[in-house]
C-alpha positions as CSV (number, residue, x, y, z in Angstrom):
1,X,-0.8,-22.1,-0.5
2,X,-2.4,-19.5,-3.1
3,X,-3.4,-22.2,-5.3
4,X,-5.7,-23.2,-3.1
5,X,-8.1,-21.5,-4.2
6,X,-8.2,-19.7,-7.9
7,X,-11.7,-18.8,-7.8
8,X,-12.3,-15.2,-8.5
9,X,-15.7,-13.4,-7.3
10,X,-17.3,-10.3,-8.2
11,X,-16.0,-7.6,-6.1
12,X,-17.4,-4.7,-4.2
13,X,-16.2,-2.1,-6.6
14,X,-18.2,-3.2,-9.3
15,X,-18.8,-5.7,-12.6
16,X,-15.3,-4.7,-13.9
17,X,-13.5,-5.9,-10.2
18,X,-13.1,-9.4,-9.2
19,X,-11.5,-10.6,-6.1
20,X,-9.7,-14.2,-4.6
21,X,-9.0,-15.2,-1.6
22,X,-5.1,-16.1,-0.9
23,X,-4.9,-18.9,1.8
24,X,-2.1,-18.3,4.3
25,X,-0.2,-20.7,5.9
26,X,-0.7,-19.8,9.3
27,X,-4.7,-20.1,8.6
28,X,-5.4,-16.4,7.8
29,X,-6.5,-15.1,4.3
30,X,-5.4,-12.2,2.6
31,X,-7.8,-10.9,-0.6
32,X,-6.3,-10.0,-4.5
33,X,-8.0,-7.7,-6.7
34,X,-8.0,-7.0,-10.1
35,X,-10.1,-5.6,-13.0
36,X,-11.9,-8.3,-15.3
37,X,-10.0,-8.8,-18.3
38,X,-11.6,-11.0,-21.7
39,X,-9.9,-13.9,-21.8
40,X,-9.0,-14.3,-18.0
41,X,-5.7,-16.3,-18.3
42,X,-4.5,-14.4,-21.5
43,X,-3.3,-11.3,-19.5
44,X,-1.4,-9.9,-22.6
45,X,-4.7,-9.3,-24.5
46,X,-6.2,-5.9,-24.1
47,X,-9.4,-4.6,-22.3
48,X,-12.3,-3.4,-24.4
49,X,-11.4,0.0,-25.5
50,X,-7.9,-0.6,-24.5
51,X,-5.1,0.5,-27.0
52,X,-3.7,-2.2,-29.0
53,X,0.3,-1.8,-29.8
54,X,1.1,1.4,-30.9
55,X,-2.0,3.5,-30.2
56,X,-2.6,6.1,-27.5
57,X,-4.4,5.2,-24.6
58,X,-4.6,8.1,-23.1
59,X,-4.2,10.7,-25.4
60,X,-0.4,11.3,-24.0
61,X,1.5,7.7,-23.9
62,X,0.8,5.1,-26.4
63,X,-0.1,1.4,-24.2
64,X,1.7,-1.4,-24.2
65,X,0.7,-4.5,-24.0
66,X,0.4,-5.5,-20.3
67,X,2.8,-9.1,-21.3
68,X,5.7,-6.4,-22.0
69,X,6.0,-4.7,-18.7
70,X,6.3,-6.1,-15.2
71,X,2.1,-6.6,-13.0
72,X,2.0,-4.1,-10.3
73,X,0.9,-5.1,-6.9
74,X,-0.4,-2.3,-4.5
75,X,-0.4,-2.4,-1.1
76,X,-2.7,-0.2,1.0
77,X,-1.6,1.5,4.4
78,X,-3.2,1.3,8.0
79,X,-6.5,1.5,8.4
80,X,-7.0,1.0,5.1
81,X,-8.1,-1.3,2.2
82,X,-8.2,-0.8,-2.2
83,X,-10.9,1.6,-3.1
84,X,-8.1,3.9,-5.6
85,X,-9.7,2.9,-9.1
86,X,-8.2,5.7,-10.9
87,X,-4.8,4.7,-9.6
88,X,-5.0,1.0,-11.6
89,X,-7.0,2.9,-14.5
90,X,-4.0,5.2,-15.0
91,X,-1.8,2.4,-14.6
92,X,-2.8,0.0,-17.0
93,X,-3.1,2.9,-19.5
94,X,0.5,2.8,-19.4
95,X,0.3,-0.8,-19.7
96,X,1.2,-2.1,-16.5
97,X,-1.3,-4.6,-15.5
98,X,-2.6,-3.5,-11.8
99,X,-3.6,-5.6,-8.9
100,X,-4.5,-4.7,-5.3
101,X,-3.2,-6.6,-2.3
102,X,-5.8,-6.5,1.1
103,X,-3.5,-7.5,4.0
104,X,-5.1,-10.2,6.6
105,X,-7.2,-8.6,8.6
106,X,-7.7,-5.8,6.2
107,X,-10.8,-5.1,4.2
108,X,-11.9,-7.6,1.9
109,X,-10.1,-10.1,4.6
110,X,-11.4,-9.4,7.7
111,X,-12.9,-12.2,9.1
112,X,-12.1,-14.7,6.5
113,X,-9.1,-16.7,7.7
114,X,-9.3,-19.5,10.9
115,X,-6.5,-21.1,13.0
116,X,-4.1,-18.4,13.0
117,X,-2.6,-17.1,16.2
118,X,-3.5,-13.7,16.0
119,X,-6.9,-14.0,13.6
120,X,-8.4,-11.1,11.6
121,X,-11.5,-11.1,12.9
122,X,-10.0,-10.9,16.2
123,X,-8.5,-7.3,16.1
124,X,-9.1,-5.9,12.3
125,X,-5.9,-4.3,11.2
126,X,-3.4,-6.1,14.6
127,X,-1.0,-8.2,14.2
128,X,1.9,-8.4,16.8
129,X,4.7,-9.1,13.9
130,X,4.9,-7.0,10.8
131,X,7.3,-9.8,9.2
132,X,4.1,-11.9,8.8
133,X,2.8,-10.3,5.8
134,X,5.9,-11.6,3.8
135,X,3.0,-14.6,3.7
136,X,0.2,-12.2,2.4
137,X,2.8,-10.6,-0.5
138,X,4.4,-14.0,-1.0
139,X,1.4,-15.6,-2.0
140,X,0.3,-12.4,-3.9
141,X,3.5,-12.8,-6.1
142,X,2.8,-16.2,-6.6
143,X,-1.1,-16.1,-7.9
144,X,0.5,-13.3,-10.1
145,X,3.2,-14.9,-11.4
146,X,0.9,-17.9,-12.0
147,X,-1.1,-15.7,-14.4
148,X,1.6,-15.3,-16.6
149,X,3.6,-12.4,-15.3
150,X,7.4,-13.1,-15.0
151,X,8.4,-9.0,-13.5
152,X,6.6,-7.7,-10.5
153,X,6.4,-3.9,-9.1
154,X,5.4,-3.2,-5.9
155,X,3.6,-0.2,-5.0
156,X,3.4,0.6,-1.0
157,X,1.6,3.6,0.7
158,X,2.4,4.4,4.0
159,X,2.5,0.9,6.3
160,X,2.2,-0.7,3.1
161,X,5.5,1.2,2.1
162,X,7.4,0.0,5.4
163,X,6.1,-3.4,5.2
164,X,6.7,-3.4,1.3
165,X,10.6,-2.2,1.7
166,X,11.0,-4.5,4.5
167,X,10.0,-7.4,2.3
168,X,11.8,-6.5,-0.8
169,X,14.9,-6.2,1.2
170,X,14.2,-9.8,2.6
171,X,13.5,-10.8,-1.2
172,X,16.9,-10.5,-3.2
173,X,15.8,-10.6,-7.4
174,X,12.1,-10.7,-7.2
175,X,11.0,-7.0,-8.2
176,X,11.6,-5.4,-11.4
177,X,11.1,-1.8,-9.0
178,X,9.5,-0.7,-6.1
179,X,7.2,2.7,-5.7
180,X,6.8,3.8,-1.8
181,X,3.5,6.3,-1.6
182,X,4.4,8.1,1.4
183,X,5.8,5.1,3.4
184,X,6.1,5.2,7.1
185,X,9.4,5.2,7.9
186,X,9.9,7.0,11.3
187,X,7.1,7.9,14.5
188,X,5.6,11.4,13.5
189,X,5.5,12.8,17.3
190,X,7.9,14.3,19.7
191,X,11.2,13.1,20.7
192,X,10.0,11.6,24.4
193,X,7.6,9.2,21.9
194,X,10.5,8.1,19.4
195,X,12.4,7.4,22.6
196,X,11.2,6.5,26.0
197,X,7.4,5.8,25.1
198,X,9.0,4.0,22.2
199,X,10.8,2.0,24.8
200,X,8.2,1.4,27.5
201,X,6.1,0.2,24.4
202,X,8.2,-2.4,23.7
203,X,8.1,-4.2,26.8
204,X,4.4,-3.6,27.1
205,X,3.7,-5.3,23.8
206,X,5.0,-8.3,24.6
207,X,3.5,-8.8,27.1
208,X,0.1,-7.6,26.5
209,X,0.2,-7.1,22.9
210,X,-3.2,-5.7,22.6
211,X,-3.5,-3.5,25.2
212,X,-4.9,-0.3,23.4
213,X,-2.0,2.6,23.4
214,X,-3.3,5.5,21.5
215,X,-5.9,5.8,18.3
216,X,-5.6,7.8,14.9
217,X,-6.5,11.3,14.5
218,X,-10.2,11.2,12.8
219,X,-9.5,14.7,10.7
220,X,-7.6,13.0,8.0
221,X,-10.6,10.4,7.3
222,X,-12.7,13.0,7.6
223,X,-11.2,15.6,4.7
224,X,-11.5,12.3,2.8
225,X,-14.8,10.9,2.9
226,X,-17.8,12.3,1.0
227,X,-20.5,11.7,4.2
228,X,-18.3,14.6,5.6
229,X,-17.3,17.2,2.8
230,X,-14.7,15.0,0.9
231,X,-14.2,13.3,-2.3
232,X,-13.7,9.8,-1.5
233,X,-16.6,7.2,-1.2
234,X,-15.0,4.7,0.8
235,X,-16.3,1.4,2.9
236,X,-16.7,3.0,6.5
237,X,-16.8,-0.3,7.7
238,X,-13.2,-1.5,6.7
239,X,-12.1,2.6,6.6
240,X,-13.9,3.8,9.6
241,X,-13.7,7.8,10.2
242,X,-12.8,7.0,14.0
243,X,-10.2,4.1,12.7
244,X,-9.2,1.1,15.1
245,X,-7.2,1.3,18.1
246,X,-3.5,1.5,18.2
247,X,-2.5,-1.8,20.0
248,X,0.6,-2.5,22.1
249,X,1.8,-5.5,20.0
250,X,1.0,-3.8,16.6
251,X,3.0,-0.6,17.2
252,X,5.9,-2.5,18.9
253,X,6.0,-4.7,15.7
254,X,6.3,-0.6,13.9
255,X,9.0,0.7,15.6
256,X,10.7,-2.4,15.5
257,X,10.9,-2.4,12.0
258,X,11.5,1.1,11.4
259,X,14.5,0.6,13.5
260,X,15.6,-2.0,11.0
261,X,15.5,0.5,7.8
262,X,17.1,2.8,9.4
263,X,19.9,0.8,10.1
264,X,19.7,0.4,6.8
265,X,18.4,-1.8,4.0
266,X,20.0,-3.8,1.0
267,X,17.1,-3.6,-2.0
268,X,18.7,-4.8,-5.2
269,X,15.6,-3.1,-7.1
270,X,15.6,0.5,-8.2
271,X,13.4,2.4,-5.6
272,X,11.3,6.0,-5.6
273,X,10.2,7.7,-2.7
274,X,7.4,9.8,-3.1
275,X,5.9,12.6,-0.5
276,X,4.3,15.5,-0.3
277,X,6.3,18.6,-0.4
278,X,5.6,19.8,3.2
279,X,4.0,18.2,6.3
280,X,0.8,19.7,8.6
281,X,-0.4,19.3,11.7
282,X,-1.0,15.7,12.6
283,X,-3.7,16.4,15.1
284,X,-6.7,18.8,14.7
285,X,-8.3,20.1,11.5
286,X,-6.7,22.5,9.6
287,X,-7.1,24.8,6.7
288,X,-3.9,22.4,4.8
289,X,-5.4,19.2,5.6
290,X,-5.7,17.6,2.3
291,X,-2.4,19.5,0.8
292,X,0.2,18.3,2.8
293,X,0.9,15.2,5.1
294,X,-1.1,15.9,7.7
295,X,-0.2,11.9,8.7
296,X,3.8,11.4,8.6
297,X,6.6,13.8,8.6
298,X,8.1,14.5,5.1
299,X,11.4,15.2,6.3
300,X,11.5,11.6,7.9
301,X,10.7,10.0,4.6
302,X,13.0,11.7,2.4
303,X,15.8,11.0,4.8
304,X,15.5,7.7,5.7
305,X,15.2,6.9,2.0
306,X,18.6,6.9,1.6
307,X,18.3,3.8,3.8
308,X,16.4,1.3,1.7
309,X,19.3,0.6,-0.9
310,X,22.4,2.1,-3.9
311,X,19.3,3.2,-6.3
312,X,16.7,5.3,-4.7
313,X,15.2,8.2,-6.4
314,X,13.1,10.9,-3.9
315,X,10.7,13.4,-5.5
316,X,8.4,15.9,-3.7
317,X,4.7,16.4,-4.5
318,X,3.7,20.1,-4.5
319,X,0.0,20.2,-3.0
320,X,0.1,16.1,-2.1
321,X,-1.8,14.8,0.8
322,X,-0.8,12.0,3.4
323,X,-2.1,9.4,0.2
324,X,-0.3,11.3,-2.4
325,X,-3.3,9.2,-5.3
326,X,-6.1,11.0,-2.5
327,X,-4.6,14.6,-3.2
328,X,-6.9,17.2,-4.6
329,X,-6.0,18.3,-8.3
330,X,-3.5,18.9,-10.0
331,X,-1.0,17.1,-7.5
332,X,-3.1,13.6,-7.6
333,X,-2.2,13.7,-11.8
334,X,1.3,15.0,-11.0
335,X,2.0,11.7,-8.4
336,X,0.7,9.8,-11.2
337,X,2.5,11.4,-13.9
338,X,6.0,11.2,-11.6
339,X,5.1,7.6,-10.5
340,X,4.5,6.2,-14.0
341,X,7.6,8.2,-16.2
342,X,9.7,6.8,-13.7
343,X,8.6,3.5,-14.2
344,X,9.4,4.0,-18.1
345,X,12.9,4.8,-17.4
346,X,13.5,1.9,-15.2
347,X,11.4,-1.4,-16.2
C-alpha cells in the first residue's frame, strides 16, 4: 500500500523537509518525513556540507556514508507529532540516515485518510487498538526499504516506545536495533488506577470506546513551548498545551498492551532503554519540571525493560526530561551522545 503514492511535498519544517503520505489499508494515512537529500533516490550520497568518507562531521565522529549503516525511523509519543530537528541533524552526522514516522491521526495525518473504522479526523490521536499501527510502521519500513535501505532502527519515545517494542516483538529479523526514549511501559498513578480503574476501564472501552476518561496534565506542554517560557516552537494545533482527551477505547488498548510486555517480550534485536535519572510530580508545576520525568515513572521503565527481550541495555539520563531530546543542556547532548555510541557498538 505505501507505493501508492511516492510523491514527496515540502514540509512544514522547512525547504530542507519533505513529507509523503503512506496509504493504509484500512483507509487511513499515516505521514513520513525526511530531510531533502541531492539526488533523491541515491540515499548513499552526502548532503551539501556533509562529510564525505573519512572526514569529521562534527568535529568529534568522522560520518559515514548513510548506505553503510542501517535508516532510522522515529516514532513520536501521545499527543505528539516530529518537530525534533536537532535529533535527525545529530543523527545523520553520525551517518545514520533519519526519518520521522506521524502515526494516523497524528500531526501531519490528521484528517487525511477515509474509510477507516476509527478515522483520524474523527478523534485526533484515538484509536481503540494499539496493534493497528503495525500498518502505519509496516508501510514506513517498506517506503524505506524501497529507497535503498536494507537495515532499519527504530527509535520510540514514550507511546511510540510501547507501540515500537510491541511491534518489533511481533516482527522477528526486521531491525538492525531498537532505541526506546522514555517508553511507556506501566500507568504512572496510584495502585487503585493500575488495578480496579484499570479494570472498570476495560469493560467501559468496549463498549463506549470514546467516552472521555481523564485528560493530560497541561504543565509538561507548557515548560515546553516558547508562547509560555519554554524552548520548543511547536505546532499548537497538532501539540495543543491542553492536549486531547483521554478516551475509553484508547487507554484500554494501553493497558492492554502494557500487560503484554510485561508478561514479557521476545525482541531478537539489541535494545536500549533510556530515561531520565529520577521522576517528578506528574500533576502541577514544579520547580523540576523540565529535569526529570515529570510524565512516566522511571522506576517503571527501567524495570520492565528487562521484559522486552535477552539484549537490553538501560542507562539513566542525569537532568533528562519526560522527552529525554527536549531536556535542557547538557543532558539533551548526553541522550544524544548515549543514544548514538551505543548505536556504534551494535549496528
Amino acid at each position: 500500500m505505501a507505493s501508492a503514492t511516492d510523491d514527496w511535498r515540502p514540509d512544514v519544517l522547512g525547504d530542507d523537509w519533505v513529507a509523503r503520505d503512506l496509504p493504509l489499508p484500512d483507509g487511513a494515512v499515516a505521514t513520513l518525513v525526511r530531510r531533502v537529500r541531492p539526488g533523491v533516490g541515491h540515499p548513499a550520497e552526502p548532503a551539501d556540507g556533509e562529510a564525505a568518507d573519512g572526514e569529521a562531521a562534527d568535529g568529534e565522529a568522522a560520518a559515514v556514508r548513510p548506505a553503510d549503516r542501517p535508516a532510522v525511523l522515529y516514532v513520536h509519543g501521545y499527543i505528539d507529532y516530529f518537530f525534533q530537528t536537532h535529533v535527525a541533524a545529530a543523527f545523520e552526522a553520525r551517518g545514520y540516515r533519519f526519518y520521522a514516522l506521524d502515526l494516523r491521526g497524528y500531526g501531519r495525518s490528521v484528517g487525511r485518510g477515509s474509510g477507516a473504522p476509527s478515522r483520524p479526523d474523527d478523534d485526533p490521536n484515538f484509536v481503540t487498538d494499539l496493534a493497528v499501527y503495525a500498518q502505519d510502521l509496516d508501510a514506513a519500513a517498506r517506503a524505506i526499504r524501497a529507497e535503498g535501505h536494507d537495515r532499519l532502527v527504530v527509535l520510540g519515545h514514550s507511546t511510540g516506545g510501547l507501540v515500537a517494542s510491541l511491534w518489533a516483538d511481533a516482527r522477528p529479523g526486521l531491525l538492525a536495533a531498537l532505541v526506546l526514549n522514555s517508553p511507556w511501559f506501566e500507568l504512572n498513578r496510584p495502585w487503585i488506577y493500575r488495578g480496579p480503574v484499570t479494570w472498570a476501564i476495560d469493560v467501559v472501552g468496549r463498549f463506549a470506546p470514546r467516552l472521555v476518561v481523564g485528560h493530560l496534565d497541561e504543565s509538561w506542554p507548557r515548560a515546553l513551548h516558547v508562547s509560555t517560557g519554554g524552548e520548543w516552537d511547536f505546532d499548537l494545533a497538532w501539540k495543543p498545551l491542553e492536549g486531547f482527551p483521554a478516551r475509553a477505547g484508547f487507554v484500554r488498548s494501553v493497558r492492554r498492551s502494557q500487560s503484554r510486555l510485561a508478561r514479557g517480550l521476545a525482541i531478537d534485536c539489541p535494545v536500549l532503554v533510556l530515561s531520565s535519572a529520577r521522576s517528578g510530580p506528574a500533576a502541577g508545576w514544579h520547580e523540576e519540571l523540565l529535569t526529570t520525568d515529570s510524565v512516566l515513572d522511571v522506576e517503571h521503565i527501567t524495570t520492565r525493560a528487562r521484559h522486552l527481550g535477552d539484549d537490553v541495555t538501560v542507562v539513566t539520563v542525569e537532568g533528562g526530561a519526560h522527552d529525554l531530546a527536549l531536556s535542557p543542556e547538557p543532558a539533551r547532548t548526553t541522550y544524544l551522545r548515549e543514544s548514538l555510541d551505543w548505536l556504534d557498538q551494535h549496528v
